[in-house]
C-alpha positions, 0 to 999 in steps of 0.5 A: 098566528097568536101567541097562545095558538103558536105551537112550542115546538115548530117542526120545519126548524126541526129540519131545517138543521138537517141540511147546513152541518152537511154542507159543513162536513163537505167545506171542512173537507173540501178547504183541506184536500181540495175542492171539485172543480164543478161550479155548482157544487164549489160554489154552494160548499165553499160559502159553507162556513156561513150557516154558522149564522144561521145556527146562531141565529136559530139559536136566537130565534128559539131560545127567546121563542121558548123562553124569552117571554117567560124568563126571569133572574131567579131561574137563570141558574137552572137555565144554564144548567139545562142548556149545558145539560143539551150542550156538553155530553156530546162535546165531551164525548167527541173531545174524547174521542179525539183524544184517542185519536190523537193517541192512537196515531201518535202510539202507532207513528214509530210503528209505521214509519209515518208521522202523526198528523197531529206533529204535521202542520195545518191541524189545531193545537192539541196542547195540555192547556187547550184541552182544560179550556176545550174542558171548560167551554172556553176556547173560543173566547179570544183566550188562544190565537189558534183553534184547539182540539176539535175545531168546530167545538169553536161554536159549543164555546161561543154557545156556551156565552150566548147563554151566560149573557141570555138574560141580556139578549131576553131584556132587549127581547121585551118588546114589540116589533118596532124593538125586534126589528132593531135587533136585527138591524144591530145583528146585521150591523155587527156581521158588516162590521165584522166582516169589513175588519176581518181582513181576507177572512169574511165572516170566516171568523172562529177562535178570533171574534167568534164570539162577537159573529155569536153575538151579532147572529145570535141578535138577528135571531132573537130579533126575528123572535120578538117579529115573530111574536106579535105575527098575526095569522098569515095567508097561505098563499103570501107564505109561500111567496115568502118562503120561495122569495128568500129561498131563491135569494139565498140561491142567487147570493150563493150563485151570483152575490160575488165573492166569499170572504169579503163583505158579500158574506152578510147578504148571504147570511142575511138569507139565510137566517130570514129561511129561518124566519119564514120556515118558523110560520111551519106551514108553507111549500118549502116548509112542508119539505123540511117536514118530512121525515128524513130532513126530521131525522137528519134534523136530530142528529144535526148536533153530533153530526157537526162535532164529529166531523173533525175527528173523521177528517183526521181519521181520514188523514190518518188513512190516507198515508197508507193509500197505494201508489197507484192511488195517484195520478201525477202525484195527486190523488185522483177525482175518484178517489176523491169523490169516493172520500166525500161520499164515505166521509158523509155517511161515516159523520151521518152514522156516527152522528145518529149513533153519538144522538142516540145512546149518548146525548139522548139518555145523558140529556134525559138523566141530567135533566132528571137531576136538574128538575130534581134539584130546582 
């Protein structure tokens, strides 16, 4: 594959984003009303935390992929103002919304004879000065020893930096393969120091460090880029023993790689940010899976689905004060109830994604585009 042959746009990346925020909704929930008690399905969403690293390397690989090669000082201005422009409408609009939230269940707490959840333990810190950090994209950025307003907005913040320091990472971008392989090594050496000091934490790091996993995933990508780059055409056939090989090695490392939350926690990664890698040459049996249309669709509405997430999860709290007795057996809620709280959570998070995508990121991300090509 040359460089004037690779398409712009490498559709099983676009569905390749389907799949991870899900799996991410199911480990929020799972880590605050309790896992399942199946192997298959515990195993898979409890190492969940971990496709961060794959949406940090991913970001890597395509941002160096479409701009790497090109990017120069006297456009980074515009560049910044481009990826803010993809960035923060939905951000805003789910920080919002938590707002309300957190208004709402505190207006109707008196009402009620409950107390909000937000004045309960175990929810992120909804104070006047994270909100103006949450404002300017801040609070991940080792500023606060707690997570803020809407937690997975953790990522926005760190995302935000990783495109502040681009032109650092498209500098030791500037190379052959012998230089990309070096990012990756230094990604992965990060992500292993990483999660050697974490204590009982792994690579389950946020608003503490979030910013150096960021950093480490974001190297891995940008490393697999530059490979990528300098790839020649490749056999169908060896395509699909790569795509099969490091989709069966991430199923293993899930299944079978020990632990979560110690130092286990790289290999996984490592997998999976090498899926990213083989599904770039967009061709190829697994490939052609992300490529279909649901995985497509799902692949779009991937952003909003991940931020919006935790204002369901503590809508979903909120309900669940209310639920009746018979609700519960021996004091906890029952398998069914459960099971049926997953079920509506995912779809509550994928209608509500695809709704945010549509009539709010889109068209907010057309109209600043239009103002920043207008301007430059």
């Amino acid at each position: 594959m040359s460089g004037s042959t690779r398409p712009t746009e490498i559709h099983a990346l676009n569905g390749a984003r389907a799949i991870p925020p899900l799996v991410l909704v199911l480990f929020h929930f799972c880590e605050q009303r309790g896992y399942f008690s199946v192997r298959a399905i515990d195993l898979f969403v409890g190492k969940g935390y971990l496709w961060v690293e794959f949406f940090f390397a991913l970001s890597g690989f395509i941002l160096i992929h479409v701009y790497g090669a090109r990017f120069k000082m006297s456009g980074y201005v515009t560049f910044l103002k481009t990826r803010l422009a993809r960035l923060y409408p939905l951000h805003l609009a789910t920080l919002l919304l938590l707002l309300a939230l957190v208004w709402f269940t505190r207006a109707i707490a008196p009402l009620t004879g409950h107390t909000s959840i937000f004045d309960q333990p175990y929810h992120p810190i909804v104070s006047g000065i994270t909100f103006v950090a949450n404002l300017f994209l801040v609070q991940a950025w080792n500023l606060f020893p707690y997570l803020s307003w809407n937690a997975p907005a953790w990522f926005v913040s760190v995302e935000f930096l990783l495109c502040i320091l681009f032109p650092v990472f498209a500098f030791l971008a500037r190379g052959g393969r012998r230089r990309g392989i070096l990012l990756i090594g230094a990604g992965i050496a990060g992500l292993a120091a990483l999660a050697a000091t974490s204590g009982n934490d792994g690579l389950d790091i946020t608003f503490h460090n979030g910013i150096f996993r960021g950093m480490a995933g974001f190297a891995v990508g940008a490393g697999m880029a530059v490979v990528y780059r300098g790839l020649k055409r490749i056999d169908i056939h060896l395509v699909n023993v790569l795509q099969v090989g490091v989709l069966a090695g991430l199923i293993f490392s899930i299944y079978f790689g020990g632990e979560r939350h110690t130092g286990n926690d790289v290999v996984v990664a490592a997998w999976m940010m090498a899926l990213i890698f083989v599904l770039a040459l967009d061709k190829g049996v697994v490939a052609r899976v992300f490529q279909t249309g649901v995985l497509t669709r799902l692949g779009e509405w991937s952003y909003a689905i991940y931020l919006v997430q935790f204002p369901l999860l503590q809508a979903l709290r909120t309900i669940r004060q209310y639920y009746p007795p018979e609700f519960r057996v021996l004091g906890e809620y029952s398998g069914a109830v459960q099971w049926a709280e997953a079920g509506v959570l995912l779809a509550a998070a994928i209608g509500l994604g695809a709704a945010l995508t549509i009539f709010i990121e889109r068209p907010a991300h057309a109209r600043l585009r239009r103002l920043i090509t207008a301007r430059a």
